[in-house]
Structures are given as structure tokens and as C-alpha cells.
Jmol script that loads the backbone (N, CA, C; Angstrom):
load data "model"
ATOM      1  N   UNK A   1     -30.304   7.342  85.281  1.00  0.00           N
ATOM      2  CA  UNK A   1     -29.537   8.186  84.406  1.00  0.00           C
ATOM      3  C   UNK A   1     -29.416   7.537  83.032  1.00  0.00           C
ATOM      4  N   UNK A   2     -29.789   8.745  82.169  1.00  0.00           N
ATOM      5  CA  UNK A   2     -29.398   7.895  81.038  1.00  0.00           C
ATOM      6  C   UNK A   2     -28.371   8.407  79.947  1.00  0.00           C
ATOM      7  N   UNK A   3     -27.394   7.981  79.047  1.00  0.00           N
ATOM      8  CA  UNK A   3     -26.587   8.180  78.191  1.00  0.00           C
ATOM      9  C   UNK A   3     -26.922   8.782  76.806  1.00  0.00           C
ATOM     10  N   UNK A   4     -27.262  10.219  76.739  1.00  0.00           N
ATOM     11  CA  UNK A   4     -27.661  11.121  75.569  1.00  0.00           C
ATOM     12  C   UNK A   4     -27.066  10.799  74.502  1.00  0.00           C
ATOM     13  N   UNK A   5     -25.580  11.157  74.252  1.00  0.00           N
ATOM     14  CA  UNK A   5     -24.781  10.728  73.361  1.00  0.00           C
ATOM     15  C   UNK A   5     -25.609   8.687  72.863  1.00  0.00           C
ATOM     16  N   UNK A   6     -25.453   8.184  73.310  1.00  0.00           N
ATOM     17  CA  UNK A   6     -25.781   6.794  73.175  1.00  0.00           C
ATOM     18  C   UNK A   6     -27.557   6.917  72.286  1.00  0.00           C
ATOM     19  N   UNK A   7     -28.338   7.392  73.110  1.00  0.00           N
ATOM     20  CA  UNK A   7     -29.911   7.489  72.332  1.00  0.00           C
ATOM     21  C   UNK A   7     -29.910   7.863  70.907  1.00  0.00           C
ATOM     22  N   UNK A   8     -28.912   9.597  71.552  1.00  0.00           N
ATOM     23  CA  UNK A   8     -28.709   9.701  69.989  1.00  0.00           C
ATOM     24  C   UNK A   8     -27.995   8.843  68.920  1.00  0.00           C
ATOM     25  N   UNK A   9     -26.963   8.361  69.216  1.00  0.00           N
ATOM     26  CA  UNK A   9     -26.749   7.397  67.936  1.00  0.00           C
ATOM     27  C   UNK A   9     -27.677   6.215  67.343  1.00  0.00           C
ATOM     28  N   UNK A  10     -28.435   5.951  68.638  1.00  0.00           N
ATOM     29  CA  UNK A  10     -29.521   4.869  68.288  1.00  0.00           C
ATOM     30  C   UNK A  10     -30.235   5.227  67.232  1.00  0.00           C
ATOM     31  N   UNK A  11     -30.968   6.778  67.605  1.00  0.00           N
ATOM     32  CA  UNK A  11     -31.619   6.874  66.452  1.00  0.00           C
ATOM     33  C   UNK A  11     -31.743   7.569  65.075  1.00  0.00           C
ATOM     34  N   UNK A  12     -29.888   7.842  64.865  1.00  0.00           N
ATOM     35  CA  UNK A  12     -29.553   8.160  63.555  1.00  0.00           C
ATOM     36  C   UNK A  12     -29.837   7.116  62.271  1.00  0.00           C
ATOM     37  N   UNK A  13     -30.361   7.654  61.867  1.00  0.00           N
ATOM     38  CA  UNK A  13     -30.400   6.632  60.034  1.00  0.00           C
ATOM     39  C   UNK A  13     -29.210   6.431  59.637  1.00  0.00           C
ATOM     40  N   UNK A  14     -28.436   5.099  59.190  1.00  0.00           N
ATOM     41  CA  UNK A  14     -27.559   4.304  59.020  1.00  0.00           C
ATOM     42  C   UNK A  14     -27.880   4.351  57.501  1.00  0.00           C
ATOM     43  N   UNK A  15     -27.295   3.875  56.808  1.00  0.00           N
ATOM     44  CA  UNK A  15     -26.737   3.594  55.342  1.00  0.00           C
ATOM     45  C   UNK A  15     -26.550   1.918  55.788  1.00  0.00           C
ATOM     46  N   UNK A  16     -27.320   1.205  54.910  1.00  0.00           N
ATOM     47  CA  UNK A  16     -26.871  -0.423  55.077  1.00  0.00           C
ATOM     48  C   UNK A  16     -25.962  -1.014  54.541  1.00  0.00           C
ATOM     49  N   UNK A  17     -25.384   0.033  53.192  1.00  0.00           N
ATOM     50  CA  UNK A  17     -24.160  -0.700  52.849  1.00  0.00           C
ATOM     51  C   UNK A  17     -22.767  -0.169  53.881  1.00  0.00           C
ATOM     52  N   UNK A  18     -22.788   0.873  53.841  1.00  0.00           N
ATOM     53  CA  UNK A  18     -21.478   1.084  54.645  1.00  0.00           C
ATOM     54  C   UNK A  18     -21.811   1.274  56.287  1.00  0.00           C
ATOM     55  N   UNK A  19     -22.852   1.601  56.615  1.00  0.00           N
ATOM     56  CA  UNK A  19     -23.732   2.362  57.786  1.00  0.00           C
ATOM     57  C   UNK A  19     -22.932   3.695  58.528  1.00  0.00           C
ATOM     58  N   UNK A  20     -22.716   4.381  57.408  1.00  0.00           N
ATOM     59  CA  UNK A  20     -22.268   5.727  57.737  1.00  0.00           C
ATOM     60  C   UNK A  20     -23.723   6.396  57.794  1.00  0.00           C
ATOM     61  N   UNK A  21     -23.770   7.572  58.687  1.00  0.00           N
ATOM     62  CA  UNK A  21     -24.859   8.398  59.014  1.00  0.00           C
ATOM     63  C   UNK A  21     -25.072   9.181  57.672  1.00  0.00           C
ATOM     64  N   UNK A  22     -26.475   9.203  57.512  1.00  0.00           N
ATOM     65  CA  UNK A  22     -27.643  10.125  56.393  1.00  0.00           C
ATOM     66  C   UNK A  22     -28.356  10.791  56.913  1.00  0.00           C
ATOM     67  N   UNK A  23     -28.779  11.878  56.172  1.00  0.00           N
ATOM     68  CA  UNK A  23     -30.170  12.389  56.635  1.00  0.00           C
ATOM     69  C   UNK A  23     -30.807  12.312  55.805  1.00  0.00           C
ATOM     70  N   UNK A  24     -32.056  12.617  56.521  1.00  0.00           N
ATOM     71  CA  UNK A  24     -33.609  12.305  56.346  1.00  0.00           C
ATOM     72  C   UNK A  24     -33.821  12.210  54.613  1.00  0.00           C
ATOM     73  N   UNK A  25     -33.351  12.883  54.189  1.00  0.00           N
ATOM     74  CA  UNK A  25     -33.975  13.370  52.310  1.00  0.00           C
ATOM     75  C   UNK A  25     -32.927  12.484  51.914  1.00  0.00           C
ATOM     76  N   UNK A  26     -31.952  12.241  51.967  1.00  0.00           N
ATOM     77  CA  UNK A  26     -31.056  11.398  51.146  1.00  0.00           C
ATOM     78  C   UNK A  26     -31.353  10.485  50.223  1.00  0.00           C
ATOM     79  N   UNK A  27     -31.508  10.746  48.924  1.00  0.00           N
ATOM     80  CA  UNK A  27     -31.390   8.841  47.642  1.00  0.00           C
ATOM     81  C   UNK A  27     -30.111   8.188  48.212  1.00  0.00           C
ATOM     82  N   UNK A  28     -28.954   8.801  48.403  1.00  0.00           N
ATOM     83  CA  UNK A  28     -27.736   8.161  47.845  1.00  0.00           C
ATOM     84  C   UNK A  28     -27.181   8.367  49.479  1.00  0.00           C
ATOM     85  N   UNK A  29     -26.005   7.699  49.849  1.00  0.00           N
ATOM     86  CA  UNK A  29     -25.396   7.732  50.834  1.00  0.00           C
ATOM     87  C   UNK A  29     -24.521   8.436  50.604  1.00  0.00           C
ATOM     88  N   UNK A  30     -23.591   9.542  51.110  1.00  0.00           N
ATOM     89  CA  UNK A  30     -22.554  10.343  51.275  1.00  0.00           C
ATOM     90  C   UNK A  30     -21.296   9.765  51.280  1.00  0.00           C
ATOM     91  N   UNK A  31     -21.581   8.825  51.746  1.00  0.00           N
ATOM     92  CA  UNK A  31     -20.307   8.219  51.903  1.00  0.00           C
ATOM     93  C   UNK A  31     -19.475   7.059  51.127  1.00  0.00           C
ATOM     94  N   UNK A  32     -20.562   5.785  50.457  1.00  0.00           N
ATOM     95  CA  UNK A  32     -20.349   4.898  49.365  1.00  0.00           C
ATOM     96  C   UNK A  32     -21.034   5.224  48.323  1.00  0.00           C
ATOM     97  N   UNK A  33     -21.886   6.138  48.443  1.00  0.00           N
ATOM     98  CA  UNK A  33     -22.691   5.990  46.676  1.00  0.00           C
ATOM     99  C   UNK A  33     -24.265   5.258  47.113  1.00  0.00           C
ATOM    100  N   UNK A  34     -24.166   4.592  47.529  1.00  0.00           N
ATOM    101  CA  UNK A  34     -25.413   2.873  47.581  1.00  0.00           C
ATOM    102  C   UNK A  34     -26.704   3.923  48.037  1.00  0.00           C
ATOM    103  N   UNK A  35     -27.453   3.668  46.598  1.00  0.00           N
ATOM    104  CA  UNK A  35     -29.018   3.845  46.909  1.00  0.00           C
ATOM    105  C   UNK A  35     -29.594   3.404  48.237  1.00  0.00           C
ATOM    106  N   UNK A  36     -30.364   4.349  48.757  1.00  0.00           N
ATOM    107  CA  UNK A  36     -30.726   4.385  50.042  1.00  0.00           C
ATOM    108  C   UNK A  36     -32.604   4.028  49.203  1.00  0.00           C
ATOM    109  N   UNK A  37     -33.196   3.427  50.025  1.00  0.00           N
ATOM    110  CA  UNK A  37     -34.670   3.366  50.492  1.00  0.00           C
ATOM    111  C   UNK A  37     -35.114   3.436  51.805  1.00  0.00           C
ATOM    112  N   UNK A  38     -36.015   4.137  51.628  1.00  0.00           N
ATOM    113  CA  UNK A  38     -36.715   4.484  53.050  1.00  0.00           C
ATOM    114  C   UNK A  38     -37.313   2.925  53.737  1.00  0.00           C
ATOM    115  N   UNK A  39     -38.021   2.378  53.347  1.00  0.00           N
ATOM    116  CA  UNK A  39     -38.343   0.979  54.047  1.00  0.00           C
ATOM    117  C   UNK A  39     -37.222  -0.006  54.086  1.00  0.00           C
ATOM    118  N   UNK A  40     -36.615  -0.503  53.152  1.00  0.00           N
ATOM    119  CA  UNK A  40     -35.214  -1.875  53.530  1.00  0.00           C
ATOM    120  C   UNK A  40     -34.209  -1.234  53.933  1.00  0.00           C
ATOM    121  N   UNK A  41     -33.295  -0.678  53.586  1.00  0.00           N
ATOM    122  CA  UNK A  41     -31.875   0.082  53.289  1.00  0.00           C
ATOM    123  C   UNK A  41     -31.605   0.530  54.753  1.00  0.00           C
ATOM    124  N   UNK A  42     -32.687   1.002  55.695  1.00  0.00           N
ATOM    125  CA  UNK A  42     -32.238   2.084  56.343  1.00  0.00           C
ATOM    126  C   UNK A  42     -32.341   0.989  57.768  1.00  0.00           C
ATOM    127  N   UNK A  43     -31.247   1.397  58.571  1.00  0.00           N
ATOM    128  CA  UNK A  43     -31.497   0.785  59.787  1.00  0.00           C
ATOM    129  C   UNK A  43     -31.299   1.985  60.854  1.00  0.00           C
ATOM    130  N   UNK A  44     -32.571   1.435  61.842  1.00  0.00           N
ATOM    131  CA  UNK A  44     -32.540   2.891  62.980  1.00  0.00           C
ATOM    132  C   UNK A  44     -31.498   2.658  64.337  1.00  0.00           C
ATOM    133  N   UNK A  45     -31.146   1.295  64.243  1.00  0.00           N
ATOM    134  CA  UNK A  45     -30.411   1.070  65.543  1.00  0.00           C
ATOM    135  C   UNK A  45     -29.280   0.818  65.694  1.00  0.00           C
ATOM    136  N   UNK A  46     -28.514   1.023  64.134  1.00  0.00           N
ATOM    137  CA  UNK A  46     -27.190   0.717  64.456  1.00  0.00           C
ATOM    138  C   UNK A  46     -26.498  -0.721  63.688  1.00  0.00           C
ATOM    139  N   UNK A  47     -27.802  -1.646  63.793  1.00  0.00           N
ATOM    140  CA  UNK A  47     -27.361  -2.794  63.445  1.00  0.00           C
ATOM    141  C   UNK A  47     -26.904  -2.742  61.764  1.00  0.00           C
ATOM    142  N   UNK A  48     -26.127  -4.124  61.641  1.00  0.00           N
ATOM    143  CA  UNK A  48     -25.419  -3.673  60.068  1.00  0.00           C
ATOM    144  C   UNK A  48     -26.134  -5.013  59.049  1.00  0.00           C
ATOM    145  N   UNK A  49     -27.590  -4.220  58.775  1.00  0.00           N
ATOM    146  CA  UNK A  49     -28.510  -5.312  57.986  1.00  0.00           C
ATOM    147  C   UNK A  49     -28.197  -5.063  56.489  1.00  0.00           C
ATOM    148  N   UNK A  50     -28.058  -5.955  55.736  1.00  0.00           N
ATOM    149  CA  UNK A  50     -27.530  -6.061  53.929  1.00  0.00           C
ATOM    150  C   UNK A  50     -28.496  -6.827  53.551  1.00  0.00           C
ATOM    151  N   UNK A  51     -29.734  -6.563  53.081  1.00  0.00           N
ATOM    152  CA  UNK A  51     -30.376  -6.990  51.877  1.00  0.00           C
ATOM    153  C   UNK A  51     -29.803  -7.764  51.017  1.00  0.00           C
ATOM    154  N   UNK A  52     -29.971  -9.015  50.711  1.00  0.00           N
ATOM    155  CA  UNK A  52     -29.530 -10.259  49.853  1.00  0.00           C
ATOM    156  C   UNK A  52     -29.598  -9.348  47.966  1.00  0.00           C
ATOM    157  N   UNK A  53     -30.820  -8.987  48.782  1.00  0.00           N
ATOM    158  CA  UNK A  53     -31.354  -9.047  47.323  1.00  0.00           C
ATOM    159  C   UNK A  53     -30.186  -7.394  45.941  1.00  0.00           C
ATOM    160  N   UNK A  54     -30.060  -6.665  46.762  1.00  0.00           N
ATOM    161  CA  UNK A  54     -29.552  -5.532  46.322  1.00  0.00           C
ATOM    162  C   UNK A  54     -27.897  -5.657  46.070  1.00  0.00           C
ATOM    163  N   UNK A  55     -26.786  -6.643  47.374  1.00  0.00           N
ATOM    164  CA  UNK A  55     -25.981  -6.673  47.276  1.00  0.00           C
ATOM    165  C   UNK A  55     -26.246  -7.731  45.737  1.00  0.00           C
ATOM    166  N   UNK A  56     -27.394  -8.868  45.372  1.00  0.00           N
ATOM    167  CA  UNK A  56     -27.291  -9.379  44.226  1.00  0.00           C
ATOM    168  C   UNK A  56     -26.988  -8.911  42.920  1.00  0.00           C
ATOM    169  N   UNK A  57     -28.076  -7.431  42.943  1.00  0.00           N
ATOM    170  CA  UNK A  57     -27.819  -6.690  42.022  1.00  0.00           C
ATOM    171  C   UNK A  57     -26.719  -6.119  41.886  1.00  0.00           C
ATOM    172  N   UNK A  58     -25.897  -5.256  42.735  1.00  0.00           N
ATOM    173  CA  UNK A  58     -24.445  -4.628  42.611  1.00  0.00           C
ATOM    174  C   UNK A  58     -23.405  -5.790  41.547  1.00  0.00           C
ATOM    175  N   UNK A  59     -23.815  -6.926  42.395  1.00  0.00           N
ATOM    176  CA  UNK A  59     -22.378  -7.538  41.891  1.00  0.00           C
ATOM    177  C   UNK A  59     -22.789  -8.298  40.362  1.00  0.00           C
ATOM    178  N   UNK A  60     -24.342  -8.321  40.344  1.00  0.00           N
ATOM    179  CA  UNK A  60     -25.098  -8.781  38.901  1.00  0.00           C
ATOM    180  C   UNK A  60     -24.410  -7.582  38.046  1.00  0.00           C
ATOM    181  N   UNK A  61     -24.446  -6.176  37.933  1.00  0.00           N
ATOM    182  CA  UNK A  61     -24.014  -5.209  37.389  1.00  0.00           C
ATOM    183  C   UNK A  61     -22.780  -5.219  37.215  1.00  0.00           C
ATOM    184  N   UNK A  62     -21.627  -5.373  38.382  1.00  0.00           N
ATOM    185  CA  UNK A  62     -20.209  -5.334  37.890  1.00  0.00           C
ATOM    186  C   UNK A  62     -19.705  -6.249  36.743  1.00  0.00           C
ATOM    187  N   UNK A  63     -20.956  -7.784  37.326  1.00  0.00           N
ATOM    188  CA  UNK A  63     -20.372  -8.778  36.460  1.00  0.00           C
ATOM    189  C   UNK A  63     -20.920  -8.885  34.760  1.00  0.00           C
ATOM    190  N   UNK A  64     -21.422  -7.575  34.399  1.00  0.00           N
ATOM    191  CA  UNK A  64     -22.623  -7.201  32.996  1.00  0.00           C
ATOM    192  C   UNK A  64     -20.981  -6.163  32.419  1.00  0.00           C
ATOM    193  N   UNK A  65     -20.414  -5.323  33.353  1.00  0.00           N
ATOM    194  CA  UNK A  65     -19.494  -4.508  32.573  1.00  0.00           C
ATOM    195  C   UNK A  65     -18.561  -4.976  32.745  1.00  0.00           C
ATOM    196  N   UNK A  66     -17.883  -5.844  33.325  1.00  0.00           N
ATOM    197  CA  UNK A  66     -16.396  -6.510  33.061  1.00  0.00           C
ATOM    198  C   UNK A  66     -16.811  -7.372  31.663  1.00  0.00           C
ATOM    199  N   UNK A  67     -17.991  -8.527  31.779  1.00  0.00           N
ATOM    200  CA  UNK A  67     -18.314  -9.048  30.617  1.00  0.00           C
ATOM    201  C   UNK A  67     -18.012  -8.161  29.203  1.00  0.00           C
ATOM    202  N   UNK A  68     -18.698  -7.028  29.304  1.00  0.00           N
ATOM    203  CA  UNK A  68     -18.535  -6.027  28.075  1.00  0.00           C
ATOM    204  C   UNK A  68     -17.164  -5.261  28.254  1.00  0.00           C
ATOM    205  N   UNK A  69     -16.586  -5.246  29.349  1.00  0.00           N
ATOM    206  CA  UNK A  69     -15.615  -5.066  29.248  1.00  0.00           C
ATOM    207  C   UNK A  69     -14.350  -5.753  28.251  1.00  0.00           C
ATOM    208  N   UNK A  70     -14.762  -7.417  28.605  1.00  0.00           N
ATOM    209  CA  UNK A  70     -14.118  -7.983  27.976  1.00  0.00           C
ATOM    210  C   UNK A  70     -13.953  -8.375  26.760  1.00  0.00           C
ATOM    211  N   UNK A  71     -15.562  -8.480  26.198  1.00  0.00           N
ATOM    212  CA  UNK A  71     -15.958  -8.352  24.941  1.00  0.00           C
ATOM    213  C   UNK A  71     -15.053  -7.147  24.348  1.00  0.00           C
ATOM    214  N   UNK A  72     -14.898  -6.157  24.326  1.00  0.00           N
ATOM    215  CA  UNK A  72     -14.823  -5.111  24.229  1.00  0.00           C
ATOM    216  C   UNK A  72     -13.027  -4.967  23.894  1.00  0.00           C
ATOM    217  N   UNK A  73     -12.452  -5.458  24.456  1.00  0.00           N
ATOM    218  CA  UNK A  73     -11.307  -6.258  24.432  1.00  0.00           C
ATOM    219  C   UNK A  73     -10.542  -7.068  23.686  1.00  0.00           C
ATOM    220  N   UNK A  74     -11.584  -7.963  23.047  1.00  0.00           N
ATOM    221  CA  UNK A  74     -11.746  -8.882  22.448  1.00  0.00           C
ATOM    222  C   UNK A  74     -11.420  -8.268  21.160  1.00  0.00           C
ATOM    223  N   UNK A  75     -12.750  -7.891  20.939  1.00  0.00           N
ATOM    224  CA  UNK A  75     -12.742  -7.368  19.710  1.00  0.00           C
ATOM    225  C   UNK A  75     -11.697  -6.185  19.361  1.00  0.00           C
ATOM    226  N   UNK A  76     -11.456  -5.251  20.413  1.00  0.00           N
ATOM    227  CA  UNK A  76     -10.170  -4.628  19.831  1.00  0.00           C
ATOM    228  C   UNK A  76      -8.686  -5.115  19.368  1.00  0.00           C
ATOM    229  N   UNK A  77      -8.511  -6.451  19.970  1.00  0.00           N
ATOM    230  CA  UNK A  77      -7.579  -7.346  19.588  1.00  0.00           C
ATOM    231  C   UNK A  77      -7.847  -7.877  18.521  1.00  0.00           C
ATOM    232  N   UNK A  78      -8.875  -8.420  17.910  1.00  0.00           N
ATOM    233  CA  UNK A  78      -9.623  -9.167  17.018  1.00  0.00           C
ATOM    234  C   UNK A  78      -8.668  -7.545  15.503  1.00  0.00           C
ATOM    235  N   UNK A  79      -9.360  -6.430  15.731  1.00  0.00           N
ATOM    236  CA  UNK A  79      -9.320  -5.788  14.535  1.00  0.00           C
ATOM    237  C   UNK A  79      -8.074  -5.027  14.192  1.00  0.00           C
ATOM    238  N   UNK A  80      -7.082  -5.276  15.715  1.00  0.00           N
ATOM    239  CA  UNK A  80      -5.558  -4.684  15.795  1.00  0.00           C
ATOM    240  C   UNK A  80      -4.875  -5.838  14.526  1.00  0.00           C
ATOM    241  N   UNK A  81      -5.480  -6.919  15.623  1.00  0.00           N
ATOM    242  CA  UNK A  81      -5.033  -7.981  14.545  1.00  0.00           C
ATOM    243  C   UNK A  81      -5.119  -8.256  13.193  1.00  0.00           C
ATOM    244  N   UNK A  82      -6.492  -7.811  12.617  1.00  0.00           N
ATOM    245  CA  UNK A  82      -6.770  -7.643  11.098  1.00  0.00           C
ATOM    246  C   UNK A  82      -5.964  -7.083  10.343  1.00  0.00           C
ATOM    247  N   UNK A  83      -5.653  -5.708  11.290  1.00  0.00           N
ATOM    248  CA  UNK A  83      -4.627  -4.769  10.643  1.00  0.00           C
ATOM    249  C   UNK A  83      -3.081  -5.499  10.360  1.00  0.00           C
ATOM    250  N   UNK A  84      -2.717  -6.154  11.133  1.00  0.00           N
ATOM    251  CA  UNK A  84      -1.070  -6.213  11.016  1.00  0.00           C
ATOM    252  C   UNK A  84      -1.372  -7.388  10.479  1.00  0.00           C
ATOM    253  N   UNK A  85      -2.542  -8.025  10.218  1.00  0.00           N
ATOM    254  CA  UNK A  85      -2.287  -9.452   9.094  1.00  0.00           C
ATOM    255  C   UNK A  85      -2.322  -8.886   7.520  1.00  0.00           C
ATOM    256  N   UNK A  86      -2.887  -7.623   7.683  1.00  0.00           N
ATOM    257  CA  UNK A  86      -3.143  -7.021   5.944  1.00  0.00           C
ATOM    258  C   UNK A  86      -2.084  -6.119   6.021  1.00  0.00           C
ATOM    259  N   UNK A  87      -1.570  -5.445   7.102  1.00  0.00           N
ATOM    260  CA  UNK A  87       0.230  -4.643   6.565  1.00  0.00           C
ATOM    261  C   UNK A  87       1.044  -5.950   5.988  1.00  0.00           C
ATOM    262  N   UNK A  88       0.996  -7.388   6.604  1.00  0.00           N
ATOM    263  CA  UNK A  88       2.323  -8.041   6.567  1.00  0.00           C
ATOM    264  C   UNK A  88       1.921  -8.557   5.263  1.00  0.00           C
ATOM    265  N   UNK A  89       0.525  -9.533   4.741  1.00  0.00           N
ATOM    266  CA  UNK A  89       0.330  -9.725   3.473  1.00  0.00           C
ATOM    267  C   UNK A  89       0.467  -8.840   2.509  1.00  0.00           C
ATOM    268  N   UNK A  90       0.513  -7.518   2.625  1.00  0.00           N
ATOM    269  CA  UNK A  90       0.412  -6.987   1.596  1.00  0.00           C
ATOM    270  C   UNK A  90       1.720  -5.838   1.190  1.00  0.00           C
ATOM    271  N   UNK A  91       2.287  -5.659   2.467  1.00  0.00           N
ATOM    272  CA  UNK A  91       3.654  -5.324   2.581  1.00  0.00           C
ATOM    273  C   UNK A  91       3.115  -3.370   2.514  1.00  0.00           C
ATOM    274  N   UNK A  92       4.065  -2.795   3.291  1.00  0.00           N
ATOM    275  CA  UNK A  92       3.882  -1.769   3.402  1.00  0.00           C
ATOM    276  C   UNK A  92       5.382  -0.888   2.460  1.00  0.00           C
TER     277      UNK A  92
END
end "model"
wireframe off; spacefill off
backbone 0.3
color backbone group
């Protein structure tokens, strides 16, 4: 005897970042966002495999817009500041 329910989950396509179930045509996962590929990304059995290389990139990217984030920051402080050094020198 064998366990239907069970086969079938075996051989649903997984999402490797979250391994919520996809189908077949999917780029993107339904459920986190995370680019799907047909050869690395996808696991047929369940198991919860993460590519080194992709989780590298995600967190290479967050750490590119907090950077500009901060820049970004920076400089708005930088020119707030310009301002209230030329109201106080010059008196309003």
C-alpha cells in the first residue's frame, strides 16, 4: 500500500527560498517574491536546498540600498544643515 497524499507532495515543485508550492510556469514564487529557476532554485522532494550563491546576491543588494540609503541621508543632513547655518549668519 502506498500513501497518495505523501507521492504527491514529493513531487510538487518547492520554491528554495521559502519552499512554498509553485507551478510549473512560475519566474517568481507566490509566496516570498524569490526568483525561481528551473535547474537550481527548484527542489522536487521537499528538501530545503539554498544556493550560496543567490542568498549572496539578495543580501549583496540590501547591503547596495541601505548604503545609498545612507548616503542619501547624509547628504540631506549635510544641506538641512547649510540652510540653518545661512538663516543664523545672515539673520532672518
Amino acid at each position: 500500500m502506498t500513501n497518495d497524499i505523501e507521492t504527491g507532495a514529493i513531487n510538487q515543485p518547492k520554491c528554495w527560498s521559502c519552499g512554498g508550492a509553485i507551478a510549473a510556469g512560475d519566474v517568481y514564487c507566490r509566496h516570498c517574491g524569490a526568483k525561481l529557476s528551473r535547474d537550481e532554485n527548484l527542489t522536487g522532494n521537499g528538501a530545503d536546498k539554498r544556493p550560496t550563491k543567490h542568498i549572496h546576491a539578495r543580501l549583496e543588494s540590501i547591503e547596495k540600498l541601505l548604503l545609498k540609503t545612507v548616503l542619501g541621508v547624509v547628504a540631506l543632513l549635510i544641506l538641512v544643515g547649510w540652510i540653518v547655518l545661512q538663516l543664523h549668519h545672515f539673520g532672518r
